[in-house]
Each structure stands twice: as C-alpha cells, then as structure tokens.
VEXMAR-482825 format. One record per residue: x negated, y, z negated of N, C-alpha, C in turn; residue in three letters. Coordinates in steps of 0.05 Angstrom, whole numbers, padded with zeros to 5 digits, always signed. Atoms other than C-alpha are relative to their C-alpha. Last residue first. Layout:
N
XYZXYZXYZALA/...
This chain:
176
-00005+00021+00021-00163+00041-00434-00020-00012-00007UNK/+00015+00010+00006-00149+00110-00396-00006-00017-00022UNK/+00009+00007+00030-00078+00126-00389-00031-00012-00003UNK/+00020+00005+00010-00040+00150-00324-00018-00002-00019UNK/-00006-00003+00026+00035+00158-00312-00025-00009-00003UNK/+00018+00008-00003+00062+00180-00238-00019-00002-00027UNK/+00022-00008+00014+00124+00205-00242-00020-00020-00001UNK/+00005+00009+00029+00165+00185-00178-00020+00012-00020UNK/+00014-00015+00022+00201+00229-00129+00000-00024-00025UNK/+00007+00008+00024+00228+00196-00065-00015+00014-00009UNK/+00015-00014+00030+00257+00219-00007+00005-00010-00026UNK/-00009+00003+00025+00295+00180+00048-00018+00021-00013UNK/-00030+00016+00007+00315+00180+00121+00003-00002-00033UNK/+00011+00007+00026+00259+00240+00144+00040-00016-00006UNK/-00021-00014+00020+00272+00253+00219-00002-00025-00028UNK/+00018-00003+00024+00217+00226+00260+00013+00017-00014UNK/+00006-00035-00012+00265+00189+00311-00022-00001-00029UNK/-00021-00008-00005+00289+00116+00321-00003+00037+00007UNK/-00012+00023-00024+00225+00074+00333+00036+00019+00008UNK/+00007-00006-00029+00194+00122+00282+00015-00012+00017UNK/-00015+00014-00011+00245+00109+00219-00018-00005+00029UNK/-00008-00004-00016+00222+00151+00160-00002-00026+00019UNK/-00015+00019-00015+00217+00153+00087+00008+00002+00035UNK/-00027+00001-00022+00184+00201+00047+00000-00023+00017UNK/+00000+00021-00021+00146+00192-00014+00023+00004+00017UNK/-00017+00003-00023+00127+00252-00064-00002-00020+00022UNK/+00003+00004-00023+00097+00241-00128+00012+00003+00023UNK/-00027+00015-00025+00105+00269-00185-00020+00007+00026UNK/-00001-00010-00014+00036+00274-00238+00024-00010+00016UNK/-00028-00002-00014+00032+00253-00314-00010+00010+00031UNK/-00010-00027-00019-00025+00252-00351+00011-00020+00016UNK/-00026+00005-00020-00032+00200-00415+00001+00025+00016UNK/-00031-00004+00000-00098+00217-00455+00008+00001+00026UNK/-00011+00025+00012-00171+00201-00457+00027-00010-00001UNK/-00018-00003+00027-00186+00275-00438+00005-00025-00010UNK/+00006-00017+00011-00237+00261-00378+00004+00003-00034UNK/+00023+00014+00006-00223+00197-00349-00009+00019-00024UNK/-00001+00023+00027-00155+00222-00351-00023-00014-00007UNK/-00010-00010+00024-00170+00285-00310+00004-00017-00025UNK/+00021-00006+00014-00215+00245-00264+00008+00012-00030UNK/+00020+00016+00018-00162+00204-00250-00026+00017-00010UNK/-00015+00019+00024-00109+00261-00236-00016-00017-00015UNK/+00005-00020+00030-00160+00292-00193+00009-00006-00022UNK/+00030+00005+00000-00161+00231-00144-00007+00021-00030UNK/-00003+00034+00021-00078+00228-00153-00037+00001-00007UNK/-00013-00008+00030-00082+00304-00125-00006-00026-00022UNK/+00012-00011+00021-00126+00285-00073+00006+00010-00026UNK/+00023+00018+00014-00086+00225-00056-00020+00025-00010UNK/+00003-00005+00021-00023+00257-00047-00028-00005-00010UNK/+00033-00019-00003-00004+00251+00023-00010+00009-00018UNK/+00010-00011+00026+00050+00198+00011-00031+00011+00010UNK/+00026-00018-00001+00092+00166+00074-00015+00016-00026UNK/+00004-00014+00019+00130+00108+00086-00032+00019-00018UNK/+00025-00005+00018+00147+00072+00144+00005+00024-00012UNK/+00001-00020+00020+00212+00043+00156-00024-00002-00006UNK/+00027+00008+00013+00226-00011+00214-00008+00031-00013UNK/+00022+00023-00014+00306-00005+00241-00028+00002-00023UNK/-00017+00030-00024+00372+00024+00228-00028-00013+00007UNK/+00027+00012-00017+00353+00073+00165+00000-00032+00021UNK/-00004+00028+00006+00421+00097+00145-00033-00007+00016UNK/-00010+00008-00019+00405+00179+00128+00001-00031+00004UNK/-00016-00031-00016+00391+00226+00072+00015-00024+00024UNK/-00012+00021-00029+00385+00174+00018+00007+00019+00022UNK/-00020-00006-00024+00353+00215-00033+00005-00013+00028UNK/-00007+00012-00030+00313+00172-00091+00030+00019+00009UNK/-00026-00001-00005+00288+00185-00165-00003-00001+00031UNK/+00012+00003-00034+00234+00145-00200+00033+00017+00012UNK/-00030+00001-00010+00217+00153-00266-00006+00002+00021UNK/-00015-00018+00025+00156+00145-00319+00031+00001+00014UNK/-00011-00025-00003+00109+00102-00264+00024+00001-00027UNK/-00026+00015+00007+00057+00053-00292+00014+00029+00010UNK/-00025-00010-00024-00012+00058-00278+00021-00011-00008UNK/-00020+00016+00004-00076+00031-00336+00019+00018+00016UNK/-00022-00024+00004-00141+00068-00318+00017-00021+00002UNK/-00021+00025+00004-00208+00009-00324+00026+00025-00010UNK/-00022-00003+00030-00254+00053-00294+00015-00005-00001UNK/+00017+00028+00019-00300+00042-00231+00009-00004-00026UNK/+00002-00007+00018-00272+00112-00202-00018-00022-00006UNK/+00027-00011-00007-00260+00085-00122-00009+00010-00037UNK/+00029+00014-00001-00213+00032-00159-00027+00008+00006UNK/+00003+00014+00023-00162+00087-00186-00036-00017+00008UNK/+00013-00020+00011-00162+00123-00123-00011-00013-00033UNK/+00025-00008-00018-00138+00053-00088-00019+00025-00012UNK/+00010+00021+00011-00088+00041-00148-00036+00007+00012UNK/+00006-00004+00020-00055+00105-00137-00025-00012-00011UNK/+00035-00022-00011-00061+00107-00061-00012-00002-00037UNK/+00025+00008-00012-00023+00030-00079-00023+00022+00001UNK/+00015+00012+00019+00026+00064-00135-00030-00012+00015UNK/+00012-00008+00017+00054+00111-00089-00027-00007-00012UNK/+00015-00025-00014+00066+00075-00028-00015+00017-00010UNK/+00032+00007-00012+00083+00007-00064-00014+00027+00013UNK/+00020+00015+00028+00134+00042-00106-00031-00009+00009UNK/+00005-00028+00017+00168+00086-00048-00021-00014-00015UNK/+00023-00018-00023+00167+00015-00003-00014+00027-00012UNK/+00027+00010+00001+00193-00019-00063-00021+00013+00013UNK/+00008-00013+00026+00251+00032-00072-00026-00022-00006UNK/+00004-00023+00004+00272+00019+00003-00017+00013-00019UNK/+00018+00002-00018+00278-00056-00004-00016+00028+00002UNK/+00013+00013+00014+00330-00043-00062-00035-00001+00025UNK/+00017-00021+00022+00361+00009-00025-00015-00021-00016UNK/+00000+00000+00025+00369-00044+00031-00009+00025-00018UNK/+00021+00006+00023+00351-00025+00101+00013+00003-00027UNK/+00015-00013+00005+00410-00019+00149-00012-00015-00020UNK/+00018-00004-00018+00448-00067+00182-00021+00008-00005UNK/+00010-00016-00019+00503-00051+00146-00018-00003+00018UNK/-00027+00004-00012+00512-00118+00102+00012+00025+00021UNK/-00017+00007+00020+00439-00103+00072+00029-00005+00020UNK/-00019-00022-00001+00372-00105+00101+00018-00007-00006UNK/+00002-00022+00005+00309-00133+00077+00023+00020+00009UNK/+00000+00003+00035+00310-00211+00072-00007+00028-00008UNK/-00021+00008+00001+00340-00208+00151-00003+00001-00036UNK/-00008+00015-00010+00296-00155+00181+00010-00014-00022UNK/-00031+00007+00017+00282-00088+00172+00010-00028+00020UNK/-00017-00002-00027+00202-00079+00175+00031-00010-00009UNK/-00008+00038+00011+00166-00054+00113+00025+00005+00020UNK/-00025+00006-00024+00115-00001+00138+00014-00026-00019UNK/-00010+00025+00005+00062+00038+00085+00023-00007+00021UNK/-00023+00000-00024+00026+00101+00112+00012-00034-00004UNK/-00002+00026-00008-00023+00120+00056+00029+00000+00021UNK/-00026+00006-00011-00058+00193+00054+00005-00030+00004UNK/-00026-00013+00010-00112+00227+00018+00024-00005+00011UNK/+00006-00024+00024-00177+00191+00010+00025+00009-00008UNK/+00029-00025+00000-00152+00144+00069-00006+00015-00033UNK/+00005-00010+00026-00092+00093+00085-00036+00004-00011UNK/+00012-00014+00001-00056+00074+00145-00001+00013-00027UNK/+00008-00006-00034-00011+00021+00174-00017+00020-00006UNK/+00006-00025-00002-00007-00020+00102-00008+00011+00024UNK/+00022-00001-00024+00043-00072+00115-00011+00023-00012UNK/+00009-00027-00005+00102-00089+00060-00027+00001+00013UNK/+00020+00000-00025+00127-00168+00064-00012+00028+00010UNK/-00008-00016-00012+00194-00156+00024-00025+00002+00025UNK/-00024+00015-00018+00185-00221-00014+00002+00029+00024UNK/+00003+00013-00018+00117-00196-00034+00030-00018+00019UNK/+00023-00021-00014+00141-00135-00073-00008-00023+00027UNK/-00022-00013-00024+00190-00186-00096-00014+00022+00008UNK/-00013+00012-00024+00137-00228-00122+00019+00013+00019UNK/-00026-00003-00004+00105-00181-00172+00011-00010+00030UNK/-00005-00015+00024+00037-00201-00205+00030+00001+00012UNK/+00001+00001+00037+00006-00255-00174+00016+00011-00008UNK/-00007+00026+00000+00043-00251-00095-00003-00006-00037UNK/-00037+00006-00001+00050-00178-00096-00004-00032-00003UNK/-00009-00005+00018-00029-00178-00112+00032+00001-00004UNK/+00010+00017+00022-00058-00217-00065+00015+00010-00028UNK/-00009+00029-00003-00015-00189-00013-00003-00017-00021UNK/-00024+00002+00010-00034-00121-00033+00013-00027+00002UNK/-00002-00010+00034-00112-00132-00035+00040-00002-00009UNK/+00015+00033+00012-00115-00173+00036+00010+00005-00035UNK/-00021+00008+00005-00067-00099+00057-00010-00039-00007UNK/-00020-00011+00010-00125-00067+00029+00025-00011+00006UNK/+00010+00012+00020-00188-00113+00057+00036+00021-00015UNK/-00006+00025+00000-00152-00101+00129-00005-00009-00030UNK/-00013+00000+00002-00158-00026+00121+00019-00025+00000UNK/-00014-00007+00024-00220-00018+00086+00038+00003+00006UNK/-00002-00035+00009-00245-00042+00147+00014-00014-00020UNK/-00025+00001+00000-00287-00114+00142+00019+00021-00007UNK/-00015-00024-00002-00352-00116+00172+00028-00001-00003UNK/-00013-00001-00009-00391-00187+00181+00008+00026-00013UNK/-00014-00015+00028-00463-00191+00161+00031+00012+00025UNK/-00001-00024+00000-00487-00230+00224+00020+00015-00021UNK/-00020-00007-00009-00509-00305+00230+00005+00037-00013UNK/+00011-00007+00025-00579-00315+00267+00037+00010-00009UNK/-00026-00024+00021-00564-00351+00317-00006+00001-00018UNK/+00011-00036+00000-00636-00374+00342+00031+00010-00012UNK/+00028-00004+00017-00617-00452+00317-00008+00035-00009UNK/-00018-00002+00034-00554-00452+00350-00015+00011-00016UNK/-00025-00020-00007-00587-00434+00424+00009-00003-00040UNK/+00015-00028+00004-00643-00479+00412+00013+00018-00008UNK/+00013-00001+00027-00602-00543+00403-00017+00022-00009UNK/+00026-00022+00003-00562-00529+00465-00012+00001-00029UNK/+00009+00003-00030-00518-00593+00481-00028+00021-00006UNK/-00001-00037-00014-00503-00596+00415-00015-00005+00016UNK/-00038+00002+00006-00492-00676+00375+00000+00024+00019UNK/-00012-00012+00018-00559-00695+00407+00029+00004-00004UNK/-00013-00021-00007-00588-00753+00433+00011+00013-00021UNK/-00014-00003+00020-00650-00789+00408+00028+00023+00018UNK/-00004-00029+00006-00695-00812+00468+00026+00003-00015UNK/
C-alpha cells in the first residue's frame, strides 16, 4: 500500500480555494508603499500609514520616531510637509483612479502653520474628496489646468485633538 504525503487526502482535494477580499484600505497603503519606494523615497523613508480613507476623507498617520523627529523631540517640519503632501495628493490620486483617465497631479504651492510642537504620532486629516472628485470631472471636461486648495490639518490624538499644524496646498490638475 502507497503512503501518502497528507494524512487527509480527501479533505485537500474538496478545498475548493476561495476568492480572497482585499479592503480598499490595505490595497491603498500596498499602493503607497509601492509607490514612495519607485517614485519618491523619502515619502517612504518616513513610513506614512493610511488609517482611513473613503469618497471624501483620508486620515494619514506618520509616527514620531527616530528618522522623523528633530533635536526637540518633536516631529520634523520636513516629516510634517510629507504627511500634508501624501494626504492631499493620495485622496487626489485615489479620486483620480476611480475616473479611468490618465490626469497628470502636481501641487502649485504649499503653505504651512505650525500652531503647536507635535510630541508624539501625527495624523493627518483632508475632507476634500468631493471637491477633488468634481475637480476631475471638471478637467476631464475642459481639457485644461484647474486649480483647487486644499486643506490638511495636523493633529496629535495620543496627546489631545487640538489642531498642531495647517496646511494649504494648490492642487494642479491637467488632463493628458
């Protein structure tokens, strides 16, 4: 009698295997990873998390530890002005890909209020996405460069929900 390599040779057999399910919120920070690593490394040196992101809102985190904060303690403005960038540009990107149209993104300016020292893990917030959603249709539309500011705030949960930064970037879309 032939032995087997599996104890239960039936058992394997009947598994049938099962279309796996992957949220849109694991395939998105799979998407930013992949893409801070190709395109802009120090996006990926800073290791940014997406904790929540929908139609109209992303909730980016980049935690403060030793290649993110500065001789204070606190979070880097440099670290800071990624988190704004990726917060934007990702709902941007994300509204962009629900479309199917090849829109080119680039922001126009970026300005930044430091209200307070951010002592620990910084998420970042942008509720913009139906505006950004309209924005693409508008450029799908006209063929031409539109503009929209963004608003990205900055806060601290672990310490309080008092706003530590604000950001305003222009938002610069071009159908191609």
């Amino acid at each position: 009698m032939e032995k087997s390599c599996c104890r239960n040779d039936t058992k394997i057999s009947n598994f049938r295997y099962k279309k796996m399910k992957i949220s849109n919120l694991t395939k998105a920070n799979f998407y930013l990873k992949l893409f801070s690593i190709t395109k802009i490394p120090l996006i990926w040196f800073c290791k940014p998390k997406i904790v929540r992101i929908d139609d109209e809102v992303i909730e980016v985190k980049i935690k403060l530890n030793r290649r993110t904060k500065n001789h204070l303690n606190s979070m880097y403005f440099g670290a800071l002005s990624v988190g704004a960038d990726i917060t934007g540009g990702f709902l941007a990107m994300y509204c962009i890909k629900k479309s199917n149209k090849n829109i080119s993104l680039v922001f126009k300016d970026f300005k930044a209020d430091f209200l307070k020292r951010p002592l620990g893990n910084v998420h970042f917030h942008c509720n913009q996405g139906y505006e950004i959603s309209n924005l693409v249709n508008k450029t799908i539309k006209s063929r031409d460069r539109q503009n929209l500011l963004l608003n990205v705030d900055a806060t601290v949960p672990s310490v309080s929900n008092e706003i530590v930064a604000k950001f305003q970037l222009t938002l610069s879309l071009k159908n191609i």
